[in-house]
PDB file with SEQRES, HELIX, SHEET and CRYST1 records, atoms N, CA, C and O in Angstrom:
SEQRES   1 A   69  UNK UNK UNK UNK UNK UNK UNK UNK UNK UNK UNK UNK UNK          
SEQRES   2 A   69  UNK UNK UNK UNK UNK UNK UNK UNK UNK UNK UNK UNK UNK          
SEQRES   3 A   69  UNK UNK UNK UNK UNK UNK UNK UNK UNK UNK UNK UNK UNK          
SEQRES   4 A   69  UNK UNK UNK UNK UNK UNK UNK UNK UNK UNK UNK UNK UNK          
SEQRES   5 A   69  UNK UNK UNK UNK UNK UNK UNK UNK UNK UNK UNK UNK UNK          
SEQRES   6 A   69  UNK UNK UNK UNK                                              
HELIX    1 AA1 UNK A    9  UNK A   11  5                                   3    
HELIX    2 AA2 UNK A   12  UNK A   19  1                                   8    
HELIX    3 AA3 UNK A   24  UNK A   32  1                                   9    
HELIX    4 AA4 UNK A   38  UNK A   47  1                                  10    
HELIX    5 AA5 UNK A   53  UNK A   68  1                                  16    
CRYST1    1.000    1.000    1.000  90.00  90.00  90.00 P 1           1          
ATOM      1  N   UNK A   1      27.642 129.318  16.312  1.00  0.00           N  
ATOM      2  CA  UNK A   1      28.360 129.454  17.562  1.00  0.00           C  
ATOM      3  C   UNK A   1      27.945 128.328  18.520  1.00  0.00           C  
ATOM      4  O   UNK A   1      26.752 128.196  18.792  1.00  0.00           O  
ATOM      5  N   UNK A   2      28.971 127.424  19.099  1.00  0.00           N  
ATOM      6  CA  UNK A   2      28.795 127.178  19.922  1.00  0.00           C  
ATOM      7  C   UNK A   2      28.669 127.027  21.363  1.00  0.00           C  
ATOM      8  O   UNK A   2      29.672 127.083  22.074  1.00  0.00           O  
ATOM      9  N   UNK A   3      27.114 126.775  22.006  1.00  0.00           N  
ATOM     10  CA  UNK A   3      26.591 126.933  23.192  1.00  0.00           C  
ATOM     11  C   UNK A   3      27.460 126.524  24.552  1.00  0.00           C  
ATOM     12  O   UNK A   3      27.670 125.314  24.469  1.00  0.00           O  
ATOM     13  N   UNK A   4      28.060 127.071  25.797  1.00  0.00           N  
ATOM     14  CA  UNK A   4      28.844 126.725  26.316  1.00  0.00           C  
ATOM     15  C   UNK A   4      27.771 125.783  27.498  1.00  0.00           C  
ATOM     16  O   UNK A   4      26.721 126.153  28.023  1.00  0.00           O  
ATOM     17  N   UNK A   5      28.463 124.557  27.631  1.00  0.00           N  
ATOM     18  CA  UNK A   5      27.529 123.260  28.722  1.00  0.00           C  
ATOM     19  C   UNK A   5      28.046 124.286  30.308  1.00  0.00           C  
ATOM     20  O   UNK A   5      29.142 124.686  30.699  1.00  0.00           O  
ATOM     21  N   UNK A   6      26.757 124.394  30.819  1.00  0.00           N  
ATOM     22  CA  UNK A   6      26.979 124.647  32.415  1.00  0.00           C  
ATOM     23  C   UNK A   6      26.096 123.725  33.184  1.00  0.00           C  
ATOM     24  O   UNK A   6      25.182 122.988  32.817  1.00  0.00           O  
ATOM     25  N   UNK A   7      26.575 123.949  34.253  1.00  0.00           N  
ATOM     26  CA  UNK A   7      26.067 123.079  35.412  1.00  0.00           C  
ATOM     27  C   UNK A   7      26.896 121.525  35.513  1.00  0.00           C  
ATOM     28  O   UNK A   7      28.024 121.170  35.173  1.00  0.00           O  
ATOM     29  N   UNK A   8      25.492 120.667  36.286  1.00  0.00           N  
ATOM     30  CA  UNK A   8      26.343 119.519  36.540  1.00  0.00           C  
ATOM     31  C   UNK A   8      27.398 118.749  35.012  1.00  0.00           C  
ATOM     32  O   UNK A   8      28.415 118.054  35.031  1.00  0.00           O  
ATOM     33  N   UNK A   9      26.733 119.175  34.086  1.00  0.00           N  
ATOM     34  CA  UNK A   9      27.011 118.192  32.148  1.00  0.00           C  
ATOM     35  C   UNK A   9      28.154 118.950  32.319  1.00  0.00           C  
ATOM     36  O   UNK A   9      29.116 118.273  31.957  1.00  0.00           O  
ATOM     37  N   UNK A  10      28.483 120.022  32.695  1.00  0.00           N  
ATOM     38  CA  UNK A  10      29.509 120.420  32.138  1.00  0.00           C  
ATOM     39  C   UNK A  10      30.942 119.711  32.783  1.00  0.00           C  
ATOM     40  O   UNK A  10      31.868 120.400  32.357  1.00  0.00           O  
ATOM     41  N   UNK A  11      31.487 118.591  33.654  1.00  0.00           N  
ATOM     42  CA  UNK A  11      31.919 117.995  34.309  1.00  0.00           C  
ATOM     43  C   UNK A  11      32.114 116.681  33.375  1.00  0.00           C  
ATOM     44  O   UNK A  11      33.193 116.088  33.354  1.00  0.00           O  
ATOM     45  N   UNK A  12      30.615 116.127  32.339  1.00  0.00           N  
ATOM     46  CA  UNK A  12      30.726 115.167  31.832  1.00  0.00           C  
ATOM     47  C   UNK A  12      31.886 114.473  31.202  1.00  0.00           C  
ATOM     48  O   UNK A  12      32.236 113.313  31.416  1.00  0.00           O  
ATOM     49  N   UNK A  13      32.664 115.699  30.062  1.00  0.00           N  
ATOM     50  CA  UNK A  13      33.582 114.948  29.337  1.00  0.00           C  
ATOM     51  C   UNK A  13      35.165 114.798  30.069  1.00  0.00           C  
ATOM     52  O   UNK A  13      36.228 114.322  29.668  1.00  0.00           O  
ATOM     53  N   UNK A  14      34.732 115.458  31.337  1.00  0.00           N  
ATOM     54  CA  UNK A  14      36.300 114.918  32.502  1.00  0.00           C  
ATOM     55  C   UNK A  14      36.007 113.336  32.778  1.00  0.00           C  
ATOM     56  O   UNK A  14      36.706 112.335  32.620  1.00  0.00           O  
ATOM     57  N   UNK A  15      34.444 113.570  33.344  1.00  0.00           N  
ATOM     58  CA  UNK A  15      34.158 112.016  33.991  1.00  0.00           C  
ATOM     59  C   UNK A  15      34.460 110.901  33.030  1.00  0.00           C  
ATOM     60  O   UNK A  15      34.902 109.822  33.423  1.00  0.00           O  
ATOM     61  N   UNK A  16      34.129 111.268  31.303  1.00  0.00           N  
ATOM     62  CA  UNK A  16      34.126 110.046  30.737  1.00  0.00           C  
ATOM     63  C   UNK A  16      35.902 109.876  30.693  1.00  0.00           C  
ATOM     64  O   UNK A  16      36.334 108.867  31.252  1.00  0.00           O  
ATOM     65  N   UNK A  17      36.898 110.802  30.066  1.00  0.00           N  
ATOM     66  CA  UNK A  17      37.890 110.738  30.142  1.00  0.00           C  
ATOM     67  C   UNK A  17      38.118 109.505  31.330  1.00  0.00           C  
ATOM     68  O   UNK A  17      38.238 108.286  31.206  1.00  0.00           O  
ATOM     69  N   UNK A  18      38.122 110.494  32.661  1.00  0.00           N  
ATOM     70  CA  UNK A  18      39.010 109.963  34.406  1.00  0.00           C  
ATOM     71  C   UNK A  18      38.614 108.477  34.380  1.00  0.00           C  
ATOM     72  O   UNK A  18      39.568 107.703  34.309  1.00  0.00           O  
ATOM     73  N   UNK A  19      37.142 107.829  34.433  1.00  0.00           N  
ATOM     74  CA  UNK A  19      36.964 106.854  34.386  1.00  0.00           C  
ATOM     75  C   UNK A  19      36.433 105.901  33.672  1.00  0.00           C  
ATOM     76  O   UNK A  19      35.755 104.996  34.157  1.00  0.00           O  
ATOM     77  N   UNK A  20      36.772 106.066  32.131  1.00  0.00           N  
ATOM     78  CA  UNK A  20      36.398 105.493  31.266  1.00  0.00           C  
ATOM     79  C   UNK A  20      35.490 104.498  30.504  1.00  0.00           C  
ATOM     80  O   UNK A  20      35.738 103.538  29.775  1.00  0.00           O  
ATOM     81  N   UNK A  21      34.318 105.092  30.949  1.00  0.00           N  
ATOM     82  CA  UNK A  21      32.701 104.560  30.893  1.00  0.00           C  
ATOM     83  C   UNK A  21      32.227 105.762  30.503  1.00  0.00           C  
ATOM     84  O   UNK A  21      32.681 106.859  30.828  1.00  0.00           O  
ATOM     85  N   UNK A  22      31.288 105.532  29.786  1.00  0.00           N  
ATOM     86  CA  UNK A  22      29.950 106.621  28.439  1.00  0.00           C  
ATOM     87  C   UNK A  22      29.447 107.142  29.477  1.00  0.00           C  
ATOM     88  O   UNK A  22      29.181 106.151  30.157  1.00  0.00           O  
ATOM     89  N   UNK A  23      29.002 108.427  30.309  1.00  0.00           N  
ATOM     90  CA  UNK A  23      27.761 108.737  30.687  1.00  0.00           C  
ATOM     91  C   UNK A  23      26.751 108.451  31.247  1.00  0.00           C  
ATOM     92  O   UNK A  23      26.402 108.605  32.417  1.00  0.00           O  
ATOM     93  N   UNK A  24      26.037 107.821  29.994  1.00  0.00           N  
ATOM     94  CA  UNK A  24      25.244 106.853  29.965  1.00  0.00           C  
ATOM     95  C   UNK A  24      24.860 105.788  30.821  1.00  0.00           C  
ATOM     96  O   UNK A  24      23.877 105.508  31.507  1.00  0.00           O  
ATOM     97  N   UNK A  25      26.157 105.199  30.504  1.00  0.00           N  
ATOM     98  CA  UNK A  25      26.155 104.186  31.553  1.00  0.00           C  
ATOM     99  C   UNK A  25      26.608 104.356  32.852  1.00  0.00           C  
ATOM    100  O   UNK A  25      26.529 103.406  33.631  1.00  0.00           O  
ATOM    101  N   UNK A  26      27.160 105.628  33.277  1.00  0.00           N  
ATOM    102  CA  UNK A  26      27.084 105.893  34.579  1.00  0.00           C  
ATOM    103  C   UNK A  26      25.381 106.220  35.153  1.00  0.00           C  
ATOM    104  O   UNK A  26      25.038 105.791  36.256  1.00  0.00           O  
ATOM    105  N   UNK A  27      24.555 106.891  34.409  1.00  0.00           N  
ATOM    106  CA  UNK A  27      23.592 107.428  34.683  1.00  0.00           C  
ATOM    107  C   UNK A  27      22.651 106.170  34.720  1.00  0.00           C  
ATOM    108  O   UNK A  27      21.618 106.249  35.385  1.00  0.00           O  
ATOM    109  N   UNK A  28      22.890 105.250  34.180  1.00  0.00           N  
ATOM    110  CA  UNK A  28      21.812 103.928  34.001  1.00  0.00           C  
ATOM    111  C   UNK A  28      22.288 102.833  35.453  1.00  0.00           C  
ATOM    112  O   UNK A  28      21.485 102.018  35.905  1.00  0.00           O  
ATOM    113  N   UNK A  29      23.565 102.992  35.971  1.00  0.00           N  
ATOM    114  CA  UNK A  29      24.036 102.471  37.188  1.00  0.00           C  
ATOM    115  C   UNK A  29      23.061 103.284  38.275  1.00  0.00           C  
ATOM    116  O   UNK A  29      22.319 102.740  39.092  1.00  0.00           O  
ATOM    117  N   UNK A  30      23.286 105.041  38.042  1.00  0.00           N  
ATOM    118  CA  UNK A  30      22.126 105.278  39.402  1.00  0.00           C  
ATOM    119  C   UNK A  30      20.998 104.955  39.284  1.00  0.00           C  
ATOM    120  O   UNK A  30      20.487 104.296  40.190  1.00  0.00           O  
ATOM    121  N   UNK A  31      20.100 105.381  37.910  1.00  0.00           N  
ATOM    122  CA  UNK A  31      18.903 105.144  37.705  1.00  0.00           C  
ATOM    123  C   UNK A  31      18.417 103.270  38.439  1.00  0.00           C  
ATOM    124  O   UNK A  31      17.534 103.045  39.266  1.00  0.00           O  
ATOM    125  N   UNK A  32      19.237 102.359  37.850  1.00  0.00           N  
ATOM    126  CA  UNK A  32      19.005 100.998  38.477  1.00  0.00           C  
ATOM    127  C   UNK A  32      19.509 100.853  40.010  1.00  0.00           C  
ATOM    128  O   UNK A  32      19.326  99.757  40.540  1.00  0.00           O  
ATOM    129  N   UNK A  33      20.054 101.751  40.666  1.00  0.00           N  
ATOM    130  CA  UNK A  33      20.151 101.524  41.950  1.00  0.00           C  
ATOM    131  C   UNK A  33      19.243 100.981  43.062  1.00  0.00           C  
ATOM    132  O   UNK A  33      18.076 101.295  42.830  1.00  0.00           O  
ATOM    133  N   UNK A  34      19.307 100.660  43.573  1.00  0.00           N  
ATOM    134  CA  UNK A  34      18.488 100.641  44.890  1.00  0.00           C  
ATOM    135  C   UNK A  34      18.254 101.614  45.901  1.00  0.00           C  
ATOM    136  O   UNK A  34      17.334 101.689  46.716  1.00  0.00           O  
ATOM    137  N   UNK A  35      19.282 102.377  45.705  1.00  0.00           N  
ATOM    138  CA  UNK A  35      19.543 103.481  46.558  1.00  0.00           C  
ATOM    139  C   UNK A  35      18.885 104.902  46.115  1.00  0.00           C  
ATOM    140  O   UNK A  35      18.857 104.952  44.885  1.00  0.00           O  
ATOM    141  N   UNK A  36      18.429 105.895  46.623  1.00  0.00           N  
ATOM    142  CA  UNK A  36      17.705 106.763  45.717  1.00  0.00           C  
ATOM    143  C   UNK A  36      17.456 107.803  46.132  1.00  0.00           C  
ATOM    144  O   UNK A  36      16.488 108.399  45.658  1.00  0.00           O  
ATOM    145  N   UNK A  37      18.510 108.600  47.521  1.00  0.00           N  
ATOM    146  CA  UNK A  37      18.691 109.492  48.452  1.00  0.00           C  
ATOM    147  C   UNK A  37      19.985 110.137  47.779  1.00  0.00           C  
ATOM    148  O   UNK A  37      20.795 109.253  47.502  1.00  0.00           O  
ATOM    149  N   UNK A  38      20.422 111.423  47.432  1.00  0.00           N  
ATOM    150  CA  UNK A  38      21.001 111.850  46.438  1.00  0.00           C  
ATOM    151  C   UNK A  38      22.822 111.511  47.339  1.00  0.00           C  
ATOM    152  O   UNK A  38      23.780 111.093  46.689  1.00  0.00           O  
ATOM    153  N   UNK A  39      22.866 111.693  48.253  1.00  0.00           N  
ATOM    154  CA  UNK A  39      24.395 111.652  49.187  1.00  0.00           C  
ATOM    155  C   UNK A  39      24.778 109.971  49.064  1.00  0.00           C  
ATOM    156  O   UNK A  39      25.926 109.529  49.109  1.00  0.00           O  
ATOM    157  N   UNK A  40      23.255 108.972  48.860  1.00  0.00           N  
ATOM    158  CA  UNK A  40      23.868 107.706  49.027  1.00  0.00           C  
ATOM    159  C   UNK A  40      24.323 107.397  48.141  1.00  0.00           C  
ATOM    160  O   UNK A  40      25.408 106.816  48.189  1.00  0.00           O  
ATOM    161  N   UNK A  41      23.788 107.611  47.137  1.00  0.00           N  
ATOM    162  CA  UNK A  41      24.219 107.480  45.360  1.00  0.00           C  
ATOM    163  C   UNK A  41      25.773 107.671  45.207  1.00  0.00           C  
ATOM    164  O   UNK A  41      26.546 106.853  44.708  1.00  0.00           O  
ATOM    165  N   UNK A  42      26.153 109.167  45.844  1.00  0.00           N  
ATOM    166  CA  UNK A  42      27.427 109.966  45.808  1.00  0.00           C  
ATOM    167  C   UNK A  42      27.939 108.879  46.383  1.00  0.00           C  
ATOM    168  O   UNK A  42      28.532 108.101  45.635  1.00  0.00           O  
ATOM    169  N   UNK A  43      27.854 108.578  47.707  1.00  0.00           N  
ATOM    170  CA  UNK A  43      28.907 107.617  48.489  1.00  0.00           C  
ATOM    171  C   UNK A  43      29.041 106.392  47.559  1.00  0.00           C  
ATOM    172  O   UNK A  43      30.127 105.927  47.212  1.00  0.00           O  
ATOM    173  N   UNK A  44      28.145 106.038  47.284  1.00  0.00           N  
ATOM    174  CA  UNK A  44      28.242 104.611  45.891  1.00  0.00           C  
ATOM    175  C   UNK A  44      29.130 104.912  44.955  1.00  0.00           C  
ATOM    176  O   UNK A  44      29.645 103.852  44.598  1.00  0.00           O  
ATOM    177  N   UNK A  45      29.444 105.544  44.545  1.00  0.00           N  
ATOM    178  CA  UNK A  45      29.945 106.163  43.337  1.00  0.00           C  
ATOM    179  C   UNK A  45      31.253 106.046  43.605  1.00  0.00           C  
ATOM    180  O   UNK A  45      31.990 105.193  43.111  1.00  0.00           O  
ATOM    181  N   UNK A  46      31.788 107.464  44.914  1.00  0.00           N  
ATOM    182  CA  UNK A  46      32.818 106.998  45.452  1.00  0.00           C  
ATOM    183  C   UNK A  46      33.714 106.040  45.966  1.00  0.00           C  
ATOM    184  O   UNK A  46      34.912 105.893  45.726  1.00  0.00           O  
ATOM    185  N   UNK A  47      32.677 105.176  46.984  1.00  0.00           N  
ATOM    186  CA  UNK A  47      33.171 103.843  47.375  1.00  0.00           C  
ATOM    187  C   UNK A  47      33.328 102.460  46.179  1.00  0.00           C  
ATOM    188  O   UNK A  47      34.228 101.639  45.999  1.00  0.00           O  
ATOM    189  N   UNK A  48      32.348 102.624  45.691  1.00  0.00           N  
ATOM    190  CA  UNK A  48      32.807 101.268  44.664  1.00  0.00           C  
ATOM    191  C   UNK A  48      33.124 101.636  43.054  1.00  0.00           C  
ATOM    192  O   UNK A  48      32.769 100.979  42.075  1.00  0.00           O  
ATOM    193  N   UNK A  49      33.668 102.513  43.068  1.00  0.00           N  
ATOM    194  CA  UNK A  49      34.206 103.325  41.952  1.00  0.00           C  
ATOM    195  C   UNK A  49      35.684 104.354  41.651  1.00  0.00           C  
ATOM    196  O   UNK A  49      36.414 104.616  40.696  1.00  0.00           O  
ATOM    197  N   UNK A  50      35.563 104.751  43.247  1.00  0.00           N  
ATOM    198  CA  UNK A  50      36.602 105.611  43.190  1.00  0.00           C  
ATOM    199  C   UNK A  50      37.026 106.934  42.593  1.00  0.00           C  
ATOM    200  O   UNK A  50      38.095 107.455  42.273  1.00  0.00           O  
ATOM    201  N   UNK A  51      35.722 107.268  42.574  1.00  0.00           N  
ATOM    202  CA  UNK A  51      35.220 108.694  42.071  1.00  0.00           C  
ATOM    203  C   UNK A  51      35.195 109.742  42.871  1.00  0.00           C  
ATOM    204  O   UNK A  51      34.931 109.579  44.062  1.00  0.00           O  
ATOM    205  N   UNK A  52      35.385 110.623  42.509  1.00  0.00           N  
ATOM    206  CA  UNK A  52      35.857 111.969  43.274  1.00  0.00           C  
ATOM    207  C   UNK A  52      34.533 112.915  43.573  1.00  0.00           C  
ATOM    208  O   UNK A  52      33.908 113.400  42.631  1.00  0.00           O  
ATOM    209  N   UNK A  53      34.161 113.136  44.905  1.00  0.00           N  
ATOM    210  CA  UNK A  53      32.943 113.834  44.972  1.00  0.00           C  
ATOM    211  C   UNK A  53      32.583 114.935  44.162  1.00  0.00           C  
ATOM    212  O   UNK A  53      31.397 115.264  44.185  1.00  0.00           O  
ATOM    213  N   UNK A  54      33.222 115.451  43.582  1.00  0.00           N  
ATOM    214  CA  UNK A  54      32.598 116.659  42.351  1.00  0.00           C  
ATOM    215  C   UNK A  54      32.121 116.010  41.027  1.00  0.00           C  
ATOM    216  O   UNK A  54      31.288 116.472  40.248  1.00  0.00           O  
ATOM    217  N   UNK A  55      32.688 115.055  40.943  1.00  0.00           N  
ATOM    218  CA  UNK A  55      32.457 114.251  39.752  1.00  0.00           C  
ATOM    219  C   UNK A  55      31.257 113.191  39.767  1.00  0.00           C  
ATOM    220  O   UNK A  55      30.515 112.866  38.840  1.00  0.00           O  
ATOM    221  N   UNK A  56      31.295 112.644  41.400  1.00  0.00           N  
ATOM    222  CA  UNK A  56      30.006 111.968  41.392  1.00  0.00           C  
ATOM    223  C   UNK A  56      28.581 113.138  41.991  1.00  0.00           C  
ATOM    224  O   UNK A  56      27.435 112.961  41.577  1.00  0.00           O  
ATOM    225  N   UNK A  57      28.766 113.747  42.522  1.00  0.00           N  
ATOM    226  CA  UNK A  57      27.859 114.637  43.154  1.00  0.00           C  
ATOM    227  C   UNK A  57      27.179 115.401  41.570  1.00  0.00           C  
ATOM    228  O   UNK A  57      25.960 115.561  41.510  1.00  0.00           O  
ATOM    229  N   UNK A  58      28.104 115.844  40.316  1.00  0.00           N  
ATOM    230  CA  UNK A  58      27.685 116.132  39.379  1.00  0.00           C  
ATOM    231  C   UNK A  58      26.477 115.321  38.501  1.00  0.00           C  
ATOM    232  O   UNK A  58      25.465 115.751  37.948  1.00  0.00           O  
ATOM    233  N   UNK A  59      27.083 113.849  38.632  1.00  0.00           N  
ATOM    234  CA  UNK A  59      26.264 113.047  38.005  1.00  0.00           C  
ATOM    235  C   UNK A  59      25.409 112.792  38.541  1.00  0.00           C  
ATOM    236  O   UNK A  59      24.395 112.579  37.877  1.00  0.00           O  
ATOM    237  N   UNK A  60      25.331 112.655  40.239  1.00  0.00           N  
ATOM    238  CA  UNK A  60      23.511 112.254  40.807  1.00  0.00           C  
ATOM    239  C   UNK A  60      22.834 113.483  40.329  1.00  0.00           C  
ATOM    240  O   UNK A  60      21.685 113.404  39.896  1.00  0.00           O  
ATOM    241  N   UNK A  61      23.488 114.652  40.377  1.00  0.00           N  
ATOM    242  CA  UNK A  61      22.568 115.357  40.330  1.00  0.00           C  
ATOM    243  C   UNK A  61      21.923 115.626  38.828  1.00  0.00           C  
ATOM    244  O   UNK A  61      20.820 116.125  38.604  1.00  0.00           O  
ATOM    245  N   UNK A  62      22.806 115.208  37.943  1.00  0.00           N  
ATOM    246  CA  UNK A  62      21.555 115.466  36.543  1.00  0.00           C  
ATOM    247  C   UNK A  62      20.859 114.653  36.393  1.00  0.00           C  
ATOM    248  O   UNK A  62      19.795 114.819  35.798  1.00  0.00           O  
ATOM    249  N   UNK A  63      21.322 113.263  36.994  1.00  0.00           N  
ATOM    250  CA  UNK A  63      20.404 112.165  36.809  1.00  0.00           C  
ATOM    251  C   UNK A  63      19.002 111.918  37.764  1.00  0.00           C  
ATOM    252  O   UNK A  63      18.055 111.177  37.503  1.00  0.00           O  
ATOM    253  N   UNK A  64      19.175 112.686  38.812  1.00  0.00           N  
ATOM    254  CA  UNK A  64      18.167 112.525  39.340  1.00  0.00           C  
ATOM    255  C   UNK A  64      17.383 114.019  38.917  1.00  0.00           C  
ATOM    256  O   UNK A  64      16.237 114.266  39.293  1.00  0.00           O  
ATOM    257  N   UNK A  65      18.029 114.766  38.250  1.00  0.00           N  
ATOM    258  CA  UNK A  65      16.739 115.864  38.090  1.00  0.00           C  
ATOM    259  C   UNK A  65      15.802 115.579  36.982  1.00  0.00           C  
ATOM    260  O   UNK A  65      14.709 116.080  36.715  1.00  0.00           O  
ATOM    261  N   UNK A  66      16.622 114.484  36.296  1.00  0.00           N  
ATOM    262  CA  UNK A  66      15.484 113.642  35.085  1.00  0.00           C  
ATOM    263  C   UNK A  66      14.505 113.463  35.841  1.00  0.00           C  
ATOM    264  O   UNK A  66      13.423 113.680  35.295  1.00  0.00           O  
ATOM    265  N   UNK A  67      14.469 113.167  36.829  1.00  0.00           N  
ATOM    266  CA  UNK A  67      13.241 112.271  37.476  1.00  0.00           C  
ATOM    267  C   UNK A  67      12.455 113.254  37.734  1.00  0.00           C  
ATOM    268  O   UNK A  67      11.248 113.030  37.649  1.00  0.00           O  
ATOM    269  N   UNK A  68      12.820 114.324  38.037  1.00  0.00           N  
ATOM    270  CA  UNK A  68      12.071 115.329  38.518  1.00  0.00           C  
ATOM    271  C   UNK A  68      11.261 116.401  37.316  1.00  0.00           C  
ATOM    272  O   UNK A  68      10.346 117.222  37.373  1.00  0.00           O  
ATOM    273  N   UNK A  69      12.181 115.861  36.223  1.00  0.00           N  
ATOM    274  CA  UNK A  69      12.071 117.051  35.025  1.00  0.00           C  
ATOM    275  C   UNK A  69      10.164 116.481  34.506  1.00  0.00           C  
ATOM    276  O   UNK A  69       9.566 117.072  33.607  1.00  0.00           O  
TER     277      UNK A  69                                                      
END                                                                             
């Protein structure tokens, strides 16, 4: 049986679809940021991407709970 994805991952396979980049490499754009306050990230995302706040707010947030994990 398979396990159903919740939380922020579960958003993932819209994001790769909508804007057509791996994950990955969204998550390696915040990780190399400069920026590192979880709302500035979001606004980055949005503004030079054109990403929709549920979609970027999803991704700071798993990526920065790595940091924390």
């Amino acid at each position: 049986m398979t396990e159903t994805v919740k939380g922020p991952a579960s958003y993932f396979p819209a994001i790769e679809k909508k804007y057509g980049r791996p994950i990955a490499e969204w998550q390696e754009l915040i990780r190399s940021s400069p920026l590192t306050k979880h709302m500035e990230l979001v606004g980055r995302l949005k503004a030079e991407f054109g990403m929709g706040h549920g979609h970027a707010n999803a991704l700071v947030a798993h990526t920065l709970a790595e940091r924390r994990g």
